[in-house]
N, C-alpha and C positions, 0 to 999 in steps of 0.2 A: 479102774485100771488106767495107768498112766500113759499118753500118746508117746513111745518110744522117741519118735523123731524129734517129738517139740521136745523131750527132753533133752534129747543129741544138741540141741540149737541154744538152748537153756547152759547146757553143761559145756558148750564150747564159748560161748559167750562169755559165762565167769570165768574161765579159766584164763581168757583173753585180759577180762580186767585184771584177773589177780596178779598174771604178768607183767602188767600196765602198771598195777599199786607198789607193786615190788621193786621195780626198775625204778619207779618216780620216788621210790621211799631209800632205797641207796645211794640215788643222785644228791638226796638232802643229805643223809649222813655223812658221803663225802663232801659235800661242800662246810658243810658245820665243821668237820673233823680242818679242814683247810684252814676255815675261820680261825676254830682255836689255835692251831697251829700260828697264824699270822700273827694273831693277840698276844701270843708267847711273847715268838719273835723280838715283835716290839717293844714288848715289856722291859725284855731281858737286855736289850740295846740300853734303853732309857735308865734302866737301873744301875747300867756297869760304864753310864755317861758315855758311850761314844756314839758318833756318827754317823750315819748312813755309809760315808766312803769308808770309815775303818772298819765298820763290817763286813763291809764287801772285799776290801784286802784282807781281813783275816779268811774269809772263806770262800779265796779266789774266783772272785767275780766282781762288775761293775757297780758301780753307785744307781746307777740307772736304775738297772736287775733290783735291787733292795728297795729303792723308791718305788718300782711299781708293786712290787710285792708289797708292801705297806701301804698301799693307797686303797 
């Protein structure tokens, strides 16, 4: 028969990492999801030939803003 408590300590500890796996494992899908997003972005700049500052006046905001977004 199994020591109740050590299991309580057993079954609170996974449930901790599984929290831990889960949280570390949506931090990367969001950032991947950003990625591809930025790889768009860029793409679609480069293809349609204009500029950092004219993307940024088409979609009211600075040159800056789009530069570090693509960096």
């Amino acid at each position: 028969m199994a020591n109740s408590c050590g299991d309580t300590i057993y079954f609170s500890v996974g449930i901790i990492f599984l929290d831990w796996f889960i949280c570390q494992l949506a931090q990367r899908v969001k950032l991947a999801i950003e990625y591809e997003l930025i790889r768009q972005v860029i793409k679609a700049r480069k293809e349609k030939n204009i500029t950092q500052a004219e993307l940024a006046m088409k979609v009211g905001t600075k040159q800056s803003n789009i530069s570090r977004l693509e960096y």
